[in-house]
TIVONU-170595 format. One line per 4 residues: number of its first residue (from 0); for each residue x, y, z of N, C-alpha, C. Coordinates in nm, 3 decimals, always signed. Example, Ala and Ser with C-alpha at 12.3 -4.5 7.8 and 13.67 -1.06 7.14 Angstrom:
0> +1.319:-0.569:+0.780:+1.230:-0.450:+0.780:+1.320:-0.330:+0.780 | +1.285:-0.225:+0.708:+1.367:-0.106:+0.714:+1.290:+0.003:+0.787
***
This chain:
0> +8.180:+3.916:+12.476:+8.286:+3.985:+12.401:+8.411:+3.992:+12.488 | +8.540:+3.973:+12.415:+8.664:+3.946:+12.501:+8.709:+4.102:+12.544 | +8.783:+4.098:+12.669:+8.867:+4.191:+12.703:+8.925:+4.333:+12.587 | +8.979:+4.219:+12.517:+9.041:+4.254:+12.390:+8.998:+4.306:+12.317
4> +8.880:+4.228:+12.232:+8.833:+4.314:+12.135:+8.794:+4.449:+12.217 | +8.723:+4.471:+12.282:+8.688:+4.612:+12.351:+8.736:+4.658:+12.369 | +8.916:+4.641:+12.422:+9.014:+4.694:+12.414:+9.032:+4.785:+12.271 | +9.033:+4.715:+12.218:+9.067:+4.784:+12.051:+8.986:+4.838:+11.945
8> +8.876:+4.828:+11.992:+8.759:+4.864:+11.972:+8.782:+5.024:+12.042 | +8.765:+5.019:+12.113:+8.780:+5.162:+12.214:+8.877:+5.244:+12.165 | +9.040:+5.181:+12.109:+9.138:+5.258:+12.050:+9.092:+5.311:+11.901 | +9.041:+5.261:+11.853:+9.016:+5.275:+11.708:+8.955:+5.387:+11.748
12> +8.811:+5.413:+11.818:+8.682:+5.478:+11.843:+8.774:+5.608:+11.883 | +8.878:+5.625:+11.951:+8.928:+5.716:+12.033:+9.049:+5.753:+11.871 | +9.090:+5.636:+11.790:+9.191:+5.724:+11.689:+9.117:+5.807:+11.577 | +8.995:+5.767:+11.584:+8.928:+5.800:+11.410:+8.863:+5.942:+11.481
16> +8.817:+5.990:+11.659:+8.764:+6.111:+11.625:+8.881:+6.161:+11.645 | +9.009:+6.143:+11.745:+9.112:+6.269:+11.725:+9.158:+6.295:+11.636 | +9.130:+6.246:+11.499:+9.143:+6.252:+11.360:+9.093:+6.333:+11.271 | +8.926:+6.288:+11.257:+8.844:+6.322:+11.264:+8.847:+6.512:+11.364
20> +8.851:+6.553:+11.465:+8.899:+6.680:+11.485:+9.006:+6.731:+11.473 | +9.124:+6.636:+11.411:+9.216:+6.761:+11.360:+9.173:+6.798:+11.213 | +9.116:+6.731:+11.142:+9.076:+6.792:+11.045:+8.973:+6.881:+11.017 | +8.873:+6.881:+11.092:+8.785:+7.000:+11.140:+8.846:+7.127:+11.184
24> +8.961:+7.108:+11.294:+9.027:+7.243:+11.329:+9.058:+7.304:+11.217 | +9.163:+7.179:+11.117:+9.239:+7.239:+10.990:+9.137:+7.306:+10.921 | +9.039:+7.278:+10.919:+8.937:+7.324:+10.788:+8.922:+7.485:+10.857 | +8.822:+7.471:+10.972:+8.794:+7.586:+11.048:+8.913:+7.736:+11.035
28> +9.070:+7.662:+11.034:+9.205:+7.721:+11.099:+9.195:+7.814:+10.936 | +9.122:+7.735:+10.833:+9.178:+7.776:+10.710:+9.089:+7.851:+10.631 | +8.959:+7.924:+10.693:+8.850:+7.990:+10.658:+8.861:+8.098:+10.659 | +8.940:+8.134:+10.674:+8.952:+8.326:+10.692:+8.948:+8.397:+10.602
32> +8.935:+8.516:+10.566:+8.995:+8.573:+10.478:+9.119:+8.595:+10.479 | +9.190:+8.561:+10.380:+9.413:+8.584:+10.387:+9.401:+8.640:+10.228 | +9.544:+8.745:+10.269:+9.656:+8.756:+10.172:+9.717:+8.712:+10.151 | +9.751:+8.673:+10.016:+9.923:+8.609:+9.964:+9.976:+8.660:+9.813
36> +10.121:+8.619:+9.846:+10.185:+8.597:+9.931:+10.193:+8.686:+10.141 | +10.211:+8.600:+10.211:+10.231:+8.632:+10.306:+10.339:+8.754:+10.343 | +10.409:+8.729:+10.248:+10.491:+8.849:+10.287:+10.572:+8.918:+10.169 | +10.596:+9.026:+10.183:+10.687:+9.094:+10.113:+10.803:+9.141:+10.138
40> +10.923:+9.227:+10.040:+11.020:+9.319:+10.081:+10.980:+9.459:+10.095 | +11.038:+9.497:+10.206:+10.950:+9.631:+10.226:+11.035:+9.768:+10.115 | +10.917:+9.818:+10.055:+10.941:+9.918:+9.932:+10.935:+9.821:+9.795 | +10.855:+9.688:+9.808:+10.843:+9.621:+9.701:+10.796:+9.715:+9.608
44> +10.838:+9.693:+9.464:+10.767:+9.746:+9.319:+10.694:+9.666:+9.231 | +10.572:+9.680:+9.169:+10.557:+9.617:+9.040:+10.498:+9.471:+9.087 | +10.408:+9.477:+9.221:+10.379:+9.340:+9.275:+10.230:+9.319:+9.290 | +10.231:+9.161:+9.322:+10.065:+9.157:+9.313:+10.002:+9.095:+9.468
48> +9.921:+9.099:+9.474:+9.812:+9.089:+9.600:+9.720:+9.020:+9.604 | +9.707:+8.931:+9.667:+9.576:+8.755:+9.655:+9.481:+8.781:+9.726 | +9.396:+8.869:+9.741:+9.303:+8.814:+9.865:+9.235:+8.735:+9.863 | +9.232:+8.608:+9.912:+9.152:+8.495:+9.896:+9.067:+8.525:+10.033
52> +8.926:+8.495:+9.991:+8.796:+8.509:+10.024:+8.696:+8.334:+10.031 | +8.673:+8.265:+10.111:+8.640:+8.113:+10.144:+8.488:+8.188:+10.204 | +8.352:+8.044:+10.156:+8.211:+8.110:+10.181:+8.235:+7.986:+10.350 | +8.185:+8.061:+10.401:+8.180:+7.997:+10.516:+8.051:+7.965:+10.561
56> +7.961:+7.971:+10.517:+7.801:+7.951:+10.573:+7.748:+7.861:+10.451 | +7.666:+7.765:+10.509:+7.570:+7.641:+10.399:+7.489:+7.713:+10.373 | +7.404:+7.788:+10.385:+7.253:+7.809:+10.321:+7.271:+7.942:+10.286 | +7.361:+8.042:+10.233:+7.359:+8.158:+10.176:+7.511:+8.156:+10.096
60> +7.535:+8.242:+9.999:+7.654:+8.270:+9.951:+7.693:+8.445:+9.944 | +7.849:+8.443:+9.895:+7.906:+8.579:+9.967:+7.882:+8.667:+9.905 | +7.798:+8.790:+9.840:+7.779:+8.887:+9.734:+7.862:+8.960:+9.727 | +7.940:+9.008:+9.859:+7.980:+9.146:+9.858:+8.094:+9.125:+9.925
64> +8.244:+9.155:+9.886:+8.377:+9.164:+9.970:+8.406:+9.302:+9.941 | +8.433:+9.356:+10.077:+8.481:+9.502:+10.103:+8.684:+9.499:+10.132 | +8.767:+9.554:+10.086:+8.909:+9.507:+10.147:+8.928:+9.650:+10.213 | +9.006:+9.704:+10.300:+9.001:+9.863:+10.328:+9.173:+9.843:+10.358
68> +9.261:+9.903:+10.275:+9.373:+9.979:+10.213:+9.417:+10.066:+10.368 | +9.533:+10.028:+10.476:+9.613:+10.148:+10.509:+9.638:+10.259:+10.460 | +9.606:+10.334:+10.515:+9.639:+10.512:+10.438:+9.712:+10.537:+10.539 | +9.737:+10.527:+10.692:+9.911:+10.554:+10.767:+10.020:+10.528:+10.680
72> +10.039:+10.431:+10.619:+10.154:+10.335:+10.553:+10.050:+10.299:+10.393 | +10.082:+10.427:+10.279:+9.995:+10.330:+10.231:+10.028:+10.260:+10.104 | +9.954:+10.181:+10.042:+9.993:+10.128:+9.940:+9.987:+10.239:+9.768 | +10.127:+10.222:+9.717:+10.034:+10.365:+9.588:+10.081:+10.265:+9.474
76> +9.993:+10.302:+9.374:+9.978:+10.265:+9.265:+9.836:+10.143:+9.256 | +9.758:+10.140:+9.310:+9.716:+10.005:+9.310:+9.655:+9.979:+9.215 | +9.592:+9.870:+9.142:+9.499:+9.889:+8.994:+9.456:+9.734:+9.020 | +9.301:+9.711:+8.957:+9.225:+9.588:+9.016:+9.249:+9.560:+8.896
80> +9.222:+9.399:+8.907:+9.241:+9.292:+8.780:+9.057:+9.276:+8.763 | +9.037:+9.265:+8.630:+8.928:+9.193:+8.598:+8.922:+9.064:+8.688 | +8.718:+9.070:+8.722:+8.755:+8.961:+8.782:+8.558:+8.933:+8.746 | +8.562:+8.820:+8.662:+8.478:+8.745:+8.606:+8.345:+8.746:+8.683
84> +8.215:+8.842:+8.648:+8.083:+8.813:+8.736:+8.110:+8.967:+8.875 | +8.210:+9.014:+8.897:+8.223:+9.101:+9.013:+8.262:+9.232:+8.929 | +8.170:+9.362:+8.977:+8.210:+9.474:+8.937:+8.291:+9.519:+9.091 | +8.425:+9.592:+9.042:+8.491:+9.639:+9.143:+8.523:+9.806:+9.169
88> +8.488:+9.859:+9.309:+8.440:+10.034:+9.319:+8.598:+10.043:+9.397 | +8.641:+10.096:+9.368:+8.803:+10.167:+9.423:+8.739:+10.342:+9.459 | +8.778:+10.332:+9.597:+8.777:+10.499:+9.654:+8.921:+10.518:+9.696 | +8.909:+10.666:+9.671:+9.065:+10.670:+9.682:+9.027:+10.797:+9.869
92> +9.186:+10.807:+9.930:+9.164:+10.918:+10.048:+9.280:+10.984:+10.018 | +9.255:+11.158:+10.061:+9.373:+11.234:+10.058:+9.465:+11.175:+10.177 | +9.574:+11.166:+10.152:+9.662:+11.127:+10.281:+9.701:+11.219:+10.380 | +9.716:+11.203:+10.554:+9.747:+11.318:+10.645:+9.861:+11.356:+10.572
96> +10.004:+11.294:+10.526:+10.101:+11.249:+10.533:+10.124:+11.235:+10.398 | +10.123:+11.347:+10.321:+10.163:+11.296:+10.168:+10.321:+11.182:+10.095 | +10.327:+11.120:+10.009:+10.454:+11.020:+10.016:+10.526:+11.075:+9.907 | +10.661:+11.139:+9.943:+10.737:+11.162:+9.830:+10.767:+11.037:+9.715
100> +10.802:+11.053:+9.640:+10.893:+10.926:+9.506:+10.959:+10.983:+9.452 | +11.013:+10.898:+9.356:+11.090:+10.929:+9.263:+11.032:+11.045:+9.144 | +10.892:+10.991:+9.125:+10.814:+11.066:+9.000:+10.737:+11.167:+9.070 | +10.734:+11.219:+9.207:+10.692:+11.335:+9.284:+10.633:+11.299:+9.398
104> +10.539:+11.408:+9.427:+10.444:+11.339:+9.572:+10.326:+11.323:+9.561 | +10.283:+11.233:+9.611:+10.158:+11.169:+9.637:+10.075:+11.206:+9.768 | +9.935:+11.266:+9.718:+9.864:+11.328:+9.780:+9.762:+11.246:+9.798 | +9.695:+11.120:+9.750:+9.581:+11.088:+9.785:+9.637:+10.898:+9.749
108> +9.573:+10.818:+9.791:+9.576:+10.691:+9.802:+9.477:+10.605:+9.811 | +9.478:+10.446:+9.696:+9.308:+10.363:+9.772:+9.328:+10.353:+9.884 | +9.205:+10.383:+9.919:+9.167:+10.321:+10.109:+9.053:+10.203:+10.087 | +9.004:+10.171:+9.960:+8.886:+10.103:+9.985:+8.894:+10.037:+9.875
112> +8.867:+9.842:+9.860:+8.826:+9.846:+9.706:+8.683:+9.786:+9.753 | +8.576:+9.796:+9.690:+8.465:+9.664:+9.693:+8.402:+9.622:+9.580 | +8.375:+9.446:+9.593:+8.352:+9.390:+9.507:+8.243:+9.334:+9.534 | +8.102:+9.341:+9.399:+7.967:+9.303:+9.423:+7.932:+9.280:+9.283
116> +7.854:+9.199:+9.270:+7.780:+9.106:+9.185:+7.806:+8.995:+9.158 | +7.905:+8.918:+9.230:+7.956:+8.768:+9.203:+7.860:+8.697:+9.272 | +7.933:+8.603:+9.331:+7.837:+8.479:+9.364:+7.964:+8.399:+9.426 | +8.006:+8.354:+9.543:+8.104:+8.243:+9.627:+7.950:+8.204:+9.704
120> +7.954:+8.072:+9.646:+7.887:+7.956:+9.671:+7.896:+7.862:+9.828 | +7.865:+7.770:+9.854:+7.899:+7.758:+10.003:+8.007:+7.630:+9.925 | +8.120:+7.642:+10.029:+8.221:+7.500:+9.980:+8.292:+7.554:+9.860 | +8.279:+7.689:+9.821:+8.376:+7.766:+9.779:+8.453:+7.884:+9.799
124> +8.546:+7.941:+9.743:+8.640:+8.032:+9.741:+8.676:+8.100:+9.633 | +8.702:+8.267:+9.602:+8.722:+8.321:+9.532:+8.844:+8.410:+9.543 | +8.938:+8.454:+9.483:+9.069:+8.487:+9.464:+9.024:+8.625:+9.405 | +9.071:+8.753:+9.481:+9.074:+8.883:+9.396:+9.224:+8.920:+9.386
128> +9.287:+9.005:+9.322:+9.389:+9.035:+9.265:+9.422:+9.169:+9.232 | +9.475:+9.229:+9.339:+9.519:+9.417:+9.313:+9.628:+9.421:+9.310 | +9.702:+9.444:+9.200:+9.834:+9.468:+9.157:+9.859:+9.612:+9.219 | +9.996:+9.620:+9.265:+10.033:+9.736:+9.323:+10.153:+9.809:+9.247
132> +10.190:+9.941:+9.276:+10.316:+9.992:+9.238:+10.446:+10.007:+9.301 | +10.398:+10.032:+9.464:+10.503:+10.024:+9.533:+10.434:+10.009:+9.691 | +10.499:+9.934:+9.791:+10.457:+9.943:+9.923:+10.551:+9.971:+9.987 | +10.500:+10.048:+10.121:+10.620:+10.140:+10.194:+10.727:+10.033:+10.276
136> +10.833:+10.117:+10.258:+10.896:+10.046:+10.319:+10.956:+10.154:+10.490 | +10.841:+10.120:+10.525:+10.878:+10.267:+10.666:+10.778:+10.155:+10.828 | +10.750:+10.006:+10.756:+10.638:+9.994:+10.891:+10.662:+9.803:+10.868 | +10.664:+9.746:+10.932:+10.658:+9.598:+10.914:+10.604:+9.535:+10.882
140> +10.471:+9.582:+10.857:+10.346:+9.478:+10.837:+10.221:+9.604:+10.737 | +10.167:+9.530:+10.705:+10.038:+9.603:+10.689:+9.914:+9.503:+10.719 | +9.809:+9.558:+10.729:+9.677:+9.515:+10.807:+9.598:+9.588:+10.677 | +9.499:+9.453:+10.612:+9.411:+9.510:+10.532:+9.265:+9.455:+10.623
144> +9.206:+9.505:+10.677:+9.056:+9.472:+10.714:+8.956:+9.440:+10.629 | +8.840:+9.341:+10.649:+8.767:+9.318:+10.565:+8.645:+9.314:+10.576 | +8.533:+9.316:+10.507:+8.395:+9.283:+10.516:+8.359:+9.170:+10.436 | +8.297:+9.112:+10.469:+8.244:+8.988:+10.399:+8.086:+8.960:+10.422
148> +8.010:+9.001:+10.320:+7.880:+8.991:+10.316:+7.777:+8.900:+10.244 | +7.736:+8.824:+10.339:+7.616:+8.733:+10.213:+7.479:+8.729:+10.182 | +7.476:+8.686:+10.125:+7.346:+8.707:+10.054:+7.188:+8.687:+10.128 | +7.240:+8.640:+10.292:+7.096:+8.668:+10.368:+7.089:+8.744:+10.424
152> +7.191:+8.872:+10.429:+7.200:+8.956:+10.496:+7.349:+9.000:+10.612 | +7.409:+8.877:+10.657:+7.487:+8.880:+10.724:+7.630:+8.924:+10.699 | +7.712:+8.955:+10.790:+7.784:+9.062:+10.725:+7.944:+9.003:+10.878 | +8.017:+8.951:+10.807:+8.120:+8.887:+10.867:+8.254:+8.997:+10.879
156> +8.299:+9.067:+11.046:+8.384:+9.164:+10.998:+8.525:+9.107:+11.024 | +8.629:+9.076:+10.965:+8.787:+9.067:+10.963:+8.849:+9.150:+10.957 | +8.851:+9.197:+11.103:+8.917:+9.332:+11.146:+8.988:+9.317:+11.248 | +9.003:+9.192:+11.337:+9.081:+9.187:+11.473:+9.230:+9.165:+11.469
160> +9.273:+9.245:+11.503:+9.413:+9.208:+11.513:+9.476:+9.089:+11.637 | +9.543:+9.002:+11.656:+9.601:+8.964:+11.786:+9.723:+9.057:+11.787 | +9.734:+9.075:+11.907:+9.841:+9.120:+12.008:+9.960:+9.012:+12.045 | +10.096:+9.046:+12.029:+10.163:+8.980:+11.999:+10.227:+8.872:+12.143
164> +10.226:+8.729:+12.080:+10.190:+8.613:+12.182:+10.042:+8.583:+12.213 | +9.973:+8.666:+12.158:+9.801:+8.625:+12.190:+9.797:+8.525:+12.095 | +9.686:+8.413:+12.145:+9.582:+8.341:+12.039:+9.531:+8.397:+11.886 | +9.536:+8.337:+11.790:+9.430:+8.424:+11.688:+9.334:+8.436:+11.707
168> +9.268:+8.575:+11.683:+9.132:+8.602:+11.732:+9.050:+8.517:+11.617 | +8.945:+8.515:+11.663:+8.779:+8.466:+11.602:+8.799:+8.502:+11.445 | +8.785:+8.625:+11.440:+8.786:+8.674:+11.289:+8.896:+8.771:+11.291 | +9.029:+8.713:+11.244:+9.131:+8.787:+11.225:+9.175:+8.871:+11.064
172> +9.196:+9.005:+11.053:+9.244:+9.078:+10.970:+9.377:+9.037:+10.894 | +9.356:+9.054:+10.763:+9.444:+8.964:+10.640:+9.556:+9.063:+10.675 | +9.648:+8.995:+10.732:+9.834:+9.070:+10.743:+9.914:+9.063:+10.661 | +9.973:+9.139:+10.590:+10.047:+9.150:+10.501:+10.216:+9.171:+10.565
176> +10.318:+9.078:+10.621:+10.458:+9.105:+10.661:+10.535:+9.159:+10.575 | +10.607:+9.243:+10.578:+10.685:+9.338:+10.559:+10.838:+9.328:+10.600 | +10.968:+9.285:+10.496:+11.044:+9.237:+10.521:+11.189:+9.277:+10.517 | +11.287:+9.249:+10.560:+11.421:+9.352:+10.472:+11.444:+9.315:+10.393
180> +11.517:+9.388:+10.279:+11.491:+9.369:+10.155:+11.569:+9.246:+10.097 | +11.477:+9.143:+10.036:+11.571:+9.055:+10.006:+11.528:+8.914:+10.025 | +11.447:+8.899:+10.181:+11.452:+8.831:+10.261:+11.301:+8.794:+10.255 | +11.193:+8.819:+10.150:+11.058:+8.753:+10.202:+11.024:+8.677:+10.120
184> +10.934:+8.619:+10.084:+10.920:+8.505:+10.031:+10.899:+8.455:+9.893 | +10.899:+8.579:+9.819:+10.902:+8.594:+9.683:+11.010:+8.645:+9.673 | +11.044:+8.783:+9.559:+11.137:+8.847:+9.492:+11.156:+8.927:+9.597 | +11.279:+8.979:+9.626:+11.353:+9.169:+9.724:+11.246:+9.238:+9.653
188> +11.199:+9.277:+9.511:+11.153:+9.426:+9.521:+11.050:+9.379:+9.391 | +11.047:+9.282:+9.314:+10.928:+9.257:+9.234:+10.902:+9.110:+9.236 | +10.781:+9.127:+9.231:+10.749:+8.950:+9.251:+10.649:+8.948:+9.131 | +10.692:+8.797:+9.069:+10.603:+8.804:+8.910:+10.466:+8.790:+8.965
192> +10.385:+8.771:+8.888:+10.254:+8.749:+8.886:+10.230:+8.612:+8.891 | +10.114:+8.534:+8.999:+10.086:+8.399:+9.023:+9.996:+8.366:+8.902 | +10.019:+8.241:+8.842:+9.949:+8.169:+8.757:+9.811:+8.171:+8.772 | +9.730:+8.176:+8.684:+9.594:+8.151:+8.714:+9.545:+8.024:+8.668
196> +9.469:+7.973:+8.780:+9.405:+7.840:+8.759:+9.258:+7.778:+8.764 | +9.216:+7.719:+8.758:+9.088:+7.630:+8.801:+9.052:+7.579:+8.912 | +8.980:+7.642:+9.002:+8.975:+7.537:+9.126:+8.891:+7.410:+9.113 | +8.869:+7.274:+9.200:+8.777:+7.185:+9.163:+8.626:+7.221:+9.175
200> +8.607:+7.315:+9.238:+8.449:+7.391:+9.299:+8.447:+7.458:+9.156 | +8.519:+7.536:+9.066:+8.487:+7.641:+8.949:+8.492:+7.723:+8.989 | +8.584:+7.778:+9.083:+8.608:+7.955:+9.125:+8.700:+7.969:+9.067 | +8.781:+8.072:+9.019:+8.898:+8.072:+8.990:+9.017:+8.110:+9.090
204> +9.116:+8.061:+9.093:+9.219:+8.076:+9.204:+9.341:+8.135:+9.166 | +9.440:+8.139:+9.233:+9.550:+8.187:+9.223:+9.659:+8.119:+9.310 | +9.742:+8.060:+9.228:+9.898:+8.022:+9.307:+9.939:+8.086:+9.408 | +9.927:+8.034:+9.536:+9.998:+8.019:+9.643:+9.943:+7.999:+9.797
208> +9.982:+7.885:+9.746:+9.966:+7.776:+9.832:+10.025:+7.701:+9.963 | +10.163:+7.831:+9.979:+10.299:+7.771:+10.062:+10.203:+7.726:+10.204 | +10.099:+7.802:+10.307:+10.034:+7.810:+10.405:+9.959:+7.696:+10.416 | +9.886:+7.631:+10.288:+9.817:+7.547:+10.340:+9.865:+7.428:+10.310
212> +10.017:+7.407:+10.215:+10.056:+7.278:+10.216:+10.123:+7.243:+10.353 | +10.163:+7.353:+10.429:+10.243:+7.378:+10.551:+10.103:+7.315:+10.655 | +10.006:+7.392:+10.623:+9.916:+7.316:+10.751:+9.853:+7.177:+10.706 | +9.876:+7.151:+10.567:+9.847:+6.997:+10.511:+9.935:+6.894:+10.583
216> +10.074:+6.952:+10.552:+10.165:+6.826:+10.651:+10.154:+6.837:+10.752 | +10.172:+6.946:+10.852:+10.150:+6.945:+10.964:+10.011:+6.884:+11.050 | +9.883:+6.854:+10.989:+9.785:+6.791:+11.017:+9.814:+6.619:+10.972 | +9.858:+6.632:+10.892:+9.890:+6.462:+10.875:+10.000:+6.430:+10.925
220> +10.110:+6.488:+10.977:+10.188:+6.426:+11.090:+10.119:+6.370:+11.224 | +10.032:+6.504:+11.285:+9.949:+6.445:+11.370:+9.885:+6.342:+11.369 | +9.813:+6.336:+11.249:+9.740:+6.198:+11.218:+9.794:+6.090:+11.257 | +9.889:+6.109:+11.147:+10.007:+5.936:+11.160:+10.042:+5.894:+11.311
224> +10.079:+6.027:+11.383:+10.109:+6.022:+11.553:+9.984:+5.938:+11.581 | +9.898:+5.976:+11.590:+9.752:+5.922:+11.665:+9.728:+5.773:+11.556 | +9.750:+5.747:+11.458:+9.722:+5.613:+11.450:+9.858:+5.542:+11.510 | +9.977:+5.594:+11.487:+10.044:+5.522:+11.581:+9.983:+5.472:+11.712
228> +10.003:+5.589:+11.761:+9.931:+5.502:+11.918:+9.819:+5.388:+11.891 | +9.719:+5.436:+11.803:+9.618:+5.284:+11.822:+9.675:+5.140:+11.786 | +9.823:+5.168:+11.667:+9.863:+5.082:+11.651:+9.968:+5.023:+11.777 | +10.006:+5.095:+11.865:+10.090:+5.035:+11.988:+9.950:+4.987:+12.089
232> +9.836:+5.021:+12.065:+9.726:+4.982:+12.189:+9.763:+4.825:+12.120 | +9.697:+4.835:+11.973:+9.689:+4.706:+11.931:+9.795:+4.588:+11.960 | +9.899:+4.638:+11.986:+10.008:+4.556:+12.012:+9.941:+4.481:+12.132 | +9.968:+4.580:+12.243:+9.962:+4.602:+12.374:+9.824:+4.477:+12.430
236> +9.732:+4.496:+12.304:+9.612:+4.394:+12.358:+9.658:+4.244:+12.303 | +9.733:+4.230:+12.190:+9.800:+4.126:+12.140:+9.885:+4.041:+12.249 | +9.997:+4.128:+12.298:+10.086:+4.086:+12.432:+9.977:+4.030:+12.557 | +9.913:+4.061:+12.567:+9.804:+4.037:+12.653:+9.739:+3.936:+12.668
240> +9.690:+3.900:+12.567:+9.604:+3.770:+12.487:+9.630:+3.638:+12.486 | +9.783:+3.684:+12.425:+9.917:+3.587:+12.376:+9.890:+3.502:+12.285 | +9.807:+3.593:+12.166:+9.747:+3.545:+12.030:+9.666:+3.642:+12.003 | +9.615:+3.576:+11.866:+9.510:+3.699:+11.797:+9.401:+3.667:+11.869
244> +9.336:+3.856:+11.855:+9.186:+3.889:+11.916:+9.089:+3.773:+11.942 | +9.022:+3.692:+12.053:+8.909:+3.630:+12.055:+8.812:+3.681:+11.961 | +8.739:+3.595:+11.901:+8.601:+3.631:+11.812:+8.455:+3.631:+11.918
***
């Protein structure tokens, strides 16, 4: 076997797994539990809330998603959407810190919703949906923590925050950004309601998508980078040769 072919042989072998693991990272990068939209205007009204929920384990599926509601900063008005196969338990907490409004003060707030009797399958994802009334506009962010439980018992917690310039932790907590008014990624102070759709698995989903078309291109730029290079090796063994590959 020539120089050459082994030459290019070896580039290929070396382009298809760095390939091959950026798309593994992407998959891995994109398993979490998240909110969306990503962000809001802070003191939004009249808005809605995605938590998308992905089964991450082959041989069991997810029964039980717990979301747990800030009561420092908290959200008021909240009200759950029907959601097909899942009964949903809302607890509410008196607040340290009651929140004046317009229509008076508010003494108690959800801190908790959970959802049980569905079924997220492995190689699927399920979309819940808590429409809100108003979120404060007094804090930058909010942090909803999560539980994620399946059906052999195991019990996945999304509660870590990173610290700012840190790595994302292992199992990071769904962040909700908090914005001046005007400036986030939907509407200043109401954002309509996302379309409902069909996923190809049969979960049902919800529009919005800005995050993962963002890490879609950004993984296939890389790509294209890395077959580039195998395509400059290939040159490189061509110049070499000073003709096509020996057989």
């Amino acid at each position: 076997m020539s120089r050459v072919r082994i030459t290019l042989r070896r580039a290929g072998a070396v382009t298809a797994l760095t390939a091959a693991g950026l798309l593994a990272a992407a998959g891995a990068a994109s398993a979490h539990v998240t909110v969306h939209p990503e962000s809001y205007a802070k003191g939004a009204t009249d808005g809605l809330l995605t938590f998308r929920v992905p089964n991450e384990e082959d041989t069991a599926s997810t029964a039980k998603v717990q979301v747990f509601l800030p009561t420092d900063h908290p959200v008021l008005g909240v009200l759950v959407s029907p959601q097909d196969g899942w009964t949903p338990k809302v607890t509410t907490t008196k607040l340290k810190t009651p929140v004046k409004t317009d229509d008076g003060t508010i003494t108690d707030a959800v801190s908790e919703i959970t959802w049980t009797g569905g079924k997220i399958a492995a190689g699927q994802y399920e979309d819940f949906n808590v429409a809100f009334g108003q979120l404060p506009d007094n804090t930058d962010q909010l942090t909803f923590k999560a539980l994620q439980t399946y059906s052999d018992g195991k019990t996945v917690r999304w509660i870590e925050a990173a610290a700012s310039g840190d790595e994302e932790p292992e199992n990071p907590a769904p962040v909700l950004k908090l914005t001046a008014n005007g400036t986030d990624e939907g509407a200043s102070s109401t954002t309509p309601l996302p379309a409902t759709s069909k996923s190809s698995t049969g979960t049902k989903t919800t529009a919005s998508s800005s995050d993962s078309t963002a890490r879609g291109l950004g993984i296939a730029g890389l790509v294209v980078g890395v077959l580039g290079l195998g395509a400059a090796g290939f040159a490189l063994a061509r110049g070499r040769s000073g003709g096509t590959p020996a057989e």
